[in-house]
N, C-alpha and C positions, 0 to 999 in steps of 0.2 A: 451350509459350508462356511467355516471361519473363513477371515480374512486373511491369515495366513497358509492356510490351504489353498485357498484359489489364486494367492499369488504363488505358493511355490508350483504349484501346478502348469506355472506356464516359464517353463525352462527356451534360454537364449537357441533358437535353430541351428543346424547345420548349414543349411543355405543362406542363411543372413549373417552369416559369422564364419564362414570359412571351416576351419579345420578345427572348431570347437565341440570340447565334451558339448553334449545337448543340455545337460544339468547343471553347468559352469556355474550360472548364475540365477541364484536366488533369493527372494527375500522371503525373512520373517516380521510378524510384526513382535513390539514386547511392550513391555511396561517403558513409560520414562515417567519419573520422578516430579510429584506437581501437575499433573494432566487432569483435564477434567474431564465429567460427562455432561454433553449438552445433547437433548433429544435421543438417548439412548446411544448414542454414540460418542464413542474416545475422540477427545479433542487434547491434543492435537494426534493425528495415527501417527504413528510413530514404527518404521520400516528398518530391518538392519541386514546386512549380505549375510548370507546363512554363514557359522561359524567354522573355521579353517578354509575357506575359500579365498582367494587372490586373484578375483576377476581383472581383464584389464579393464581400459576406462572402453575401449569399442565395443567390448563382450558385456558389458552396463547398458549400453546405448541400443546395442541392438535389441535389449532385452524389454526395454522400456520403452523401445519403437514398438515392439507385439503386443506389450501391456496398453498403448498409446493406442493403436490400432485398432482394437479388440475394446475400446473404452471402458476397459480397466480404470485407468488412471482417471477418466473425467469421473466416475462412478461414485470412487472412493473420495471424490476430492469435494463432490455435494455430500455425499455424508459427511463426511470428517470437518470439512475448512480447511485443515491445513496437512499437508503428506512432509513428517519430519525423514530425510532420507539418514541415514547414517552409516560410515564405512567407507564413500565410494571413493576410487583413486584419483579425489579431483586434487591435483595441484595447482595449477593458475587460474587467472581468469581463461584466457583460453582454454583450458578443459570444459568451463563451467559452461564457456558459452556451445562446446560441441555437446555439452549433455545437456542444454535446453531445446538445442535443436532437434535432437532424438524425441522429443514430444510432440513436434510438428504441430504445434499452438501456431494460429494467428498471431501472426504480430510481426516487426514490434510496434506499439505503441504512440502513435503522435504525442509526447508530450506538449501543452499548449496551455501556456499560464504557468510554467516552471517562479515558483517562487521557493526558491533553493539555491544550495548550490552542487551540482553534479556535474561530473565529469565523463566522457567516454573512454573506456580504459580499453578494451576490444569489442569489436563486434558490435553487439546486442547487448553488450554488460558496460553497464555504469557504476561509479559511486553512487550508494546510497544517500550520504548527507558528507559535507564536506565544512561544517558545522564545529564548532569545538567542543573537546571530548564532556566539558562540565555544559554543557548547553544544555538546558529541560525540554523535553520535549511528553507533547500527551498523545493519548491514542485517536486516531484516525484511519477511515477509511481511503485509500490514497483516491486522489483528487475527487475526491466525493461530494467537496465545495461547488462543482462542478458539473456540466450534463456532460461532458467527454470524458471519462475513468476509464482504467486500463477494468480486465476482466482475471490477471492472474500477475502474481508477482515470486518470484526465485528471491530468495536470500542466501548468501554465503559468506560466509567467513575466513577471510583468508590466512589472519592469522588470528589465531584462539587464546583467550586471555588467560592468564593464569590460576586468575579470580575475580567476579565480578564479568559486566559484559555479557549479562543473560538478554536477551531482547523479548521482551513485555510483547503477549496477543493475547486475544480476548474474542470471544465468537461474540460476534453483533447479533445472532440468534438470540442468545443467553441473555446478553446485554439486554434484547427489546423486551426480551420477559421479567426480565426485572424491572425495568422502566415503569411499561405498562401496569403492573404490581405496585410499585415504591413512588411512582413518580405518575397517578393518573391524568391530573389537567397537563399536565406536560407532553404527556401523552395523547390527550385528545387534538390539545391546541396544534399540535407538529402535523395530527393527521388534518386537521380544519382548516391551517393556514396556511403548510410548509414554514421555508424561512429563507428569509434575504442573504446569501453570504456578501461581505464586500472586502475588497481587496486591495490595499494599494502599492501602486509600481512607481518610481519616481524615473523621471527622465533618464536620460543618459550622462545629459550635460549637470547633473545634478551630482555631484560629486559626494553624498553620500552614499550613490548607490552601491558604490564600491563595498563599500560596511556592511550594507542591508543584504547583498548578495544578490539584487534581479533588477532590473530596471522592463521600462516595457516595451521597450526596445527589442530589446534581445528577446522578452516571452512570448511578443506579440508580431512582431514586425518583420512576419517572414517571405513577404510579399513587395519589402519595402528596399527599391532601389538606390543606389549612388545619383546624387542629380534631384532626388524626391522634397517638393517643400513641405514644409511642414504640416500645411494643410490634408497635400497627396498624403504623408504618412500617418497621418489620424485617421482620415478614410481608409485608410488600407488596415490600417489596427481596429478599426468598428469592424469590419469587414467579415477579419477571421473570429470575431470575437460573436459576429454573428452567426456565421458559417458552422465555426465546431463549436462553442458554448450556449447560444441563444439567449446570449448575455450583452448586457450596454454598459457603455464606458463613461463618467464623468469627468472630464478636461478639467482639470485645478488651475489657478493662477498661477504657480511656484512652477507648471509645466508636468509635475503628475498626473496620472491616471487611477480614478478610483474606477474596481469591476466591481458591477453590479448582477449577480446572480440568482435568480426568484430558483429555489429547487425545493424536493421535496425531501423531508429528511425522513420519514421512513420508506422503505418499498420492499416491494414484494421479487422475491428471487423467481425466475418465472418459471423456471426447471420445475421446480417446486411448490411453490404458491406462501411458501413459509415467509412472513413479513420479516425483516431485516432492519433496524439500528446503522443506518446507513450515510453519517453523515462525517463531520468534523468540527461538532460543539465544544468540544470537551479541548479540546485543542488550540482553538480563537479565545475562547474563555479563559485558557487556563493560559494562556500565555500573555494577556491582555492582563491579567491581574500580576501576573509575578514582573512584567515590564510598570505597572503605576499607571495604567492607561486605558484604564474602565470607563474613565470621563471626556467630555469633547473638552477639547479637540481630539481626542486617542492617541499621541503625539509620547512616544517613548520617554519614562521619565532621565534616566539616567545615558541615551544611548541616539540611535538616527531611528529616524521610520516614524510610521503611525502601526496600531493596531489597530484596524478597522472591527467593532461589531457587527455578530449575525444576529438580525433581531428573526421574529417571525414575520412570517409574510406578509402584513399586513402593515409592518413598519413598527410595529412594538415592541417593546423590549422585552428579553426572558428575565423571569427573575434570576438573580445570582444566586438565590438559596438552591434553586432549579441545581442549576449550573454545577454549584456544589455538591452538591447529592450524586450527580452524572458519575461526575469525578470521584467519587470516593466508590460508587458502584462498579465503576470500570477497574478500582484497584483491588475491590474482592474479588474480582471474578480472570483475574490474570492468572495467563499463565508464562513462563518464564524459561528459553529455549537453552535451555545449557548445554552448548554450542564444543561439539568434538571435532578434530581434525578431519574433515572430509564430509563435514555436515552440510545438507542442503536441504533448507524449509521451501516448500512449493503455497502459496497461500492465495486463497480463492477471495479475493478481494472485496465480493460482493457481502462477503460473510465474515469476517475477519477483522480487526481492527489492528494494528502496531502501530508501536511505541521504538524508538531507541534502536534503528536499523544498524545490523554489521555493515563492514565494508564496501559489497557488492550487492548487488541487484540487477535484474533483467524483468520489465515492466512490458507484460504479453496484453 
């Protein structure tokens, strides 16, 4: 049975929807433009409300609650990676955040080590990046640097660009097969040794951190009272740093924090067994090189902050040809979400890289 078969197959109920046609809402799937195939399957799926229909946004929900239910939706979203929704009558954020709710996901998400800048706009939906609009950014698996990562991530766009404004993903599937392919001791060495991420948070009282956008204060010190000496507030920052990351902190003189996190940068999706490109090299690297701060101290040539290097696990350095290669592999293999009024990407994080987030997100 196609994929659009079995989804229009499962029309919005009478009894979960009131006084609705039973067929109100449906979806097909279609072509979009620039998609790929990774393991026999369309990356990204690409979903649209079947044509002449005017669902409301409750007659969506309820409909996606029976898909949700019925693990539809988790089904299509280990094949696929990413479910492009298109059509639905989302106008705010508040719409967005009652149609994440209709999938009755875990969450939301402890974010912990926020090194960004985001905002709470309602609910369960944040800014994505509050970043300026010329800022580079590379592909990442979100907080991947990390052992706490969310397991699903909503994208939406509130408002839709004229031109330009595509947002860059790339299946980490595709990605490891290329690696493993084009990049093998890279590939050996990541599975031999993992690799060290490090990160750094400058104080509070550190008046760049304003610039930088995080201090560790705020990512870390959420356990950290009115009255706390500065002592109590180190131990309480090892604390959670132990607790959710399984990560240690190195105290700086200037009164920063460098994290230190031993992870493994490829793993295995367990649903599946399928190895996954699971980290955020491409993105330490490639932003460490476009700031001038490849070399220690890693100290920003023109700006505030350090870029801290991920070496591998054993405290060695990647080569940067490596690095290179990464990068320029992640940009064949993109694909590029050309974002219509009422677009909602749903993206399995485990499998998925992005680059260049729209406005909103909700981190499951």
């Amino acid at each position: 049975m196609s994929t659009a078969t079995a989804l229009s197959s499962l029309p919005v109920s009478t009894e979960s929807a009131g006084q609705l046609d039973p067929a109100s809402v449906q979806f097909k799937a279609f072509d979009v433009p620039g998609s790929r195939t990774v393991h026999g399957k369309a990356f990204p799926l690409a979903l649209a409300l079947e044509d002449n229909t005017s669902p409301s946004l409750s007659d969506v929900n309820a409909h996606i609650k029976q898909l949700a239910d019925r693990g539809t939706i988790r089904d299509l979203l280990t094949q696929h990676g990413v479910i492009l929704f298109r059509g639905l009558p989302i106008e705010t954020p508040k719409d967005l955040s009652s149609f994440v709710d209709s999938f009755n996901f875990v969450r939301p998400h402890k974010e912990v080590g926020l090194s960004g800048k985001r905002t709470t706009v309602v609910d369960n939906i944040k800014t994505a990046s509050e970043m300026p609009s010329n800022a580079i950014f590379h592909f990442h698996n979100e907080y991947a640097r990390s052992a706490h990562f969310p397991e699903l991530i909503f994208f939406w766009s509130e408002l839709v660009p004229q031109q330009g404004g595509q947002t860059p993903l790339l299946s980490s599937l595709e990605l490891y097969d290329r690696v493993k392919q084009e990049l093998p001791e890279l590939h050996d060495q990541l599975i031999f040794k993992g690799i060290i991420g490090r990160q750094y948070y400058p104080s509070k009282e550190d008046p760049d951190w304003k610039e930088i956008g995080w201090n560790w204060k705020d990512s870390y010190g959420f356990e950290i009272e009115d009255g706390d000496s500065l002592e109590v507030q180190h131990q309480k920052v090892e604390a959670v740093l132990e607790k959710y990351l399984q990560a240690t902190g190195e105290w700086q003189s200037n009164g920063s924090l460098h994290v230190l996190q031993h992870v493994p940068a490829i793993r295995r999706v367990k649903s599946t067994g399928v190895p996954t490109f699971f980290n955020g090299l491409a993105g330490t690297y490639g932003s460490a090189k476009l700031n001038g701060a490849l070399e220690p101290p890693y100290r920003i040539k023109n700006g505030k902050g350090y870029k801290l290097p991920t070496s591998f696990g054993d405290g060695s350095r990647i080569p940067s040809e490596w690095l290179d290669r990464l990068i320029e592999i992640q940009e064949a293999i993109q694909f590029l979400v050309p974002w219509q009024r009422g677009d909602v990407a749903l993206v399995n994080n485990y499998t998925v890289q992005v680059i260049g987030h729209p406005p909103h997100l909700c981190i499951c």
